[in-house]
C-alpha positions in Angstrom: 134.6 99.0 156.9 132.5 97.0 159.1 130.2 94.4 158.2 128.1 93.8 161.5 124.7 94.9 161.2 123.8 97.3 164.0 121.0 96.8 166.2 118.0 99.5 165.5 115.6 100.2 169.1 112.7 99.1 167.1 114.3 95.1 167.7 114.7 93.8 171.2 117.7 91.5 171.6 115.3 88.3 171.4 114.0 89.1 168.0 113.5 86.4 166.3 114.6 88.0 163.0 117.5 86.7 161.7 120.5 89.1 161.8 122.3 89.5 158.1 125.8 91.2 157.7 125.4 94.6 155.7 127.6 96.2 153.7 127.2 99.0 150.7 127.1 97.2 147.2 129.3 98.9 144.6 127.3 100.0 141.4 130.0 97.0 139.9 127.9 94.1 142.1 124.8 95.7 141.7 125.2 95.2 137.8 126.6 91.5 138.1 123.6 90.7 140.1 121.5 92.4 137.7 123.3 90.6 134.5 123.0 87.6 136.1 119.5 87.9 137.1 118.6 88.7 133.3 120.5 86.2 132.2 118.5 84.8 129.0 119.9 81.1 127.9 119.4 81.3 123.8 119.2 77.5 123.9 115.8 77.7 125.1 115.1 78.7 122.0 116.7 75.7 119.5 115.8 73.5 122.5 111.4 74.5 121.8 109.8 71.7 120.6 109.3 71.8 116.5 111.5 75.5 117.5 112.8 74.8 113.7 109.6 75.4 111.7 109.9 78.4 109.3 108.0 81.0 110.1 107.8 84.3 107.7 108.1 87.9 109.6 108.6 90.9 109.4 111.3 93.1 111.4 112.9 96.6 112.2 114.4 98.3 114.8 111.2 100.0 117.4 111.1 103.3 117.3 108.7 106.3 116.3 108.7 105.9 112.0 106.4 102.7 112.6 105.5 102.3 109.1 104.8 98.9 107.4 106.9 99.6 104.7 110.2 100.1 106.5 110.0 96.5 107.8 112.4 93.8 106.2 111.2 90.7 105.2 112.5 87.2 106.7 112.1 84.0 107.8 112.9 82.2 111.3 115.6 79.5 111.5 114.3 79.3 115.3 111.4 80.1 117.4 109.6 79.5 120.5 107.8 81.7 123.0 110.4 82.8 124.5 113.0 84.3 121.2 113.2 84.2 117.6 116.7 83.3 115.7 116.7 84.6 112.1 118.9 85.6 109.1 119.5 88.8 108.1 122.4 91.2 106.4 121.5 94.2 109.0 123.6 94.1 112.6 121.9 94.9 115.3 123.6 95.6 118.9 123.0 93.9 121.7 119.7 95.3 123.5 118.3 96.7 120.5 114.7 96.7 120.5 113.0 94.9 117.7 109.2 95.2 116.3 108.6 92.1 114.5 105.4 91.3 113.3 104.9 87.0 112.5 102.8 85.2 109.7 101.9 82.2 111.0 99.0 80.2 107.9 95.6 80.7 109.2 97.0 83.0 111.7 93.0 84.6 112.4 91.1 81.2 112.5 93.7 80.0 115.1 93.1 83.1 117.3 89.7 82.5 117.6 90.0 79.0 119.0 90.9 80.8 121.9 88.6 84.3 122.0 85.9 85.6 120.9 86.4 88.5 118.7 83.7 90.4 116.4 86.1 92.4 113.9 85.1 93.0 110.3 88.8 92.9 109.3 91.5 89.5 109.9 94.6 90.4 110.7 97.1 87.7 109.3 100.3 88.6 111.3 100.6 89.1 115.1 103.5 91.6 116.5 106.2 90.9 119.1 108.4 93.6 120.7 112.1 91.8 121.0 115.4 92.6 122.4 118.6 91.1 120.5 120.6 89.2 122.5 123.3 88.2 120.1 124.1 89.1 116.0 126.9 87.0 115.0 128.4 87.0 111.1 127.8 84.1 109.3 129.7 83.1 105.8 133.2 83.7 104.5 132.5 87.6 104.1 130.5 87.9 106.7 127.3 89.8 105.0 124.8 86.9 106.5 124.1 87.6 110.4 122.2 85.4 112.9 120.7 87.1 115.0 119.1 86.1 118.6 116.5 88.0 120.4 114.2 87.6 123.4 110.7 87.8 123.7 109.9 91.3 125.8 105.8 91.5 125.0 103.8 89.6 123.6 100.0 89.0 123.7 99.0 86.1 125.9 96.9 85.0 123.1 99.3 85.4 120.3 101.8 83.2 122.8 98.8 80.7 123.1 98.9 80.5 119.3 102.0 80.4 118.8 102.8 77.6 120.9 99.5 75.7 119.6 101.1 76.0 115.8 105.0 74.7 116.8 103.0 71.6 118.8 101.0 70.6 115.3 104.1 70.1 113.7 
C-alpha cells in the first residue's frame, strides 16, 4: 500500500501546506499512541514535596451502592495532587475506579482560606475519584497490597488545599 498523500482540487500545487505521508493506523498503533499518551509516571507521586505525610481516608471501588459505610478505612504512605499510594488487603485491577474521600485536620477552616462559603454544616473530608494504576503484594504471604492510583477529579479547591497542607509540613 501506498504512502503518498494524494493531492485533493481544493490545494493548488503551490500550497504552502506542508504535504504529510498517510497511511491507515491499525487499531494496534492507535492503542500504543493512546498508552503512551496516558502514560502516568507513579514517581510523581513519592517525588511531591512532604508526598510522605499520613493522611487518613476513606476508599471503595465507584459504583452505584455509594454508602458511607461500605468504605474502608486507611491511611496514605504517599500523596500529592496528582495520586495517592496506600495500604490495603483488597486487590484492585488496573483501571478500577476508586471513590476515596480524604481527612486532612482542620480540613473546613483550610477551605475557606480560599472561598467563601455560608453552610451551616463543616464537612471534614473532601472526595477524590481515582483510577489504580498499580496493586502490588507486599509481605511474605502477600495479604498487604500497595496500591497506586491517579488523580481523575478532583475539586480545584480541594487540590488548592491539599497542596497548601503537604507545603506546611
Amino acid at each position: 500500500m501506498s504512502k503518498l498523500h494524494t493531492q485533493t482540487p481544493s490545494q493548488s500545487p503551490d500550497s504552502t501546506s506542508e504535504m504529510l505521508p498517510t497511511a491507515p493506523i491499525t487499531s494496534l498503533e492507535a492503542a500504543a499512541a493512546i498508552s503512551h499518551i496516558n502514560k502516568f509516571d507513579a514517581a510523581q507521586i513519592k517525588n511531591y514535596p512532604r508526598s510522605n505525610r499520613k493522611v487518613a481516608m476513606r476508599y471503595g471501588a465507584y459504583g452505584l451502592p455509594s454508602e458511607e459505610d461500605t468504605l474502608a478505612a486507611t491511611q496514605s504512605v504517599h500523596i500529592s495532587p496528582q495520586g495517592i499510594e496506600f495500604c490495603t488487603t483488597e486487590a484492585y485491577a488496573p483501571g478500577t475506579l476508586l471513590r476515596i474521600q480524604l481527612d486532612i485536620p482542620d480540613y473546613w477552616q483550610r477551605k475557606l482560606r480560599f472561598v467563601q462559603y455560608r453552610r451551616i454544616d463543616q464537612p471534614a473530608r473532601f472526595p477524590i475519584l481515582a483510577k489504580v494504576i498499580s496493586s502490588e503484594a507486599v509481605g511474605r504471604r502477600g495479604k498487604k497490597k500497595i496500591v497506586t492510583v491517579q488523580t481523575v477529579s478532583i475539586d480545584e479547591t480541594d487540590e488548592l488545599v491539599l497542596k497548601n497542607f503537604l507545603q506546611e509540613g
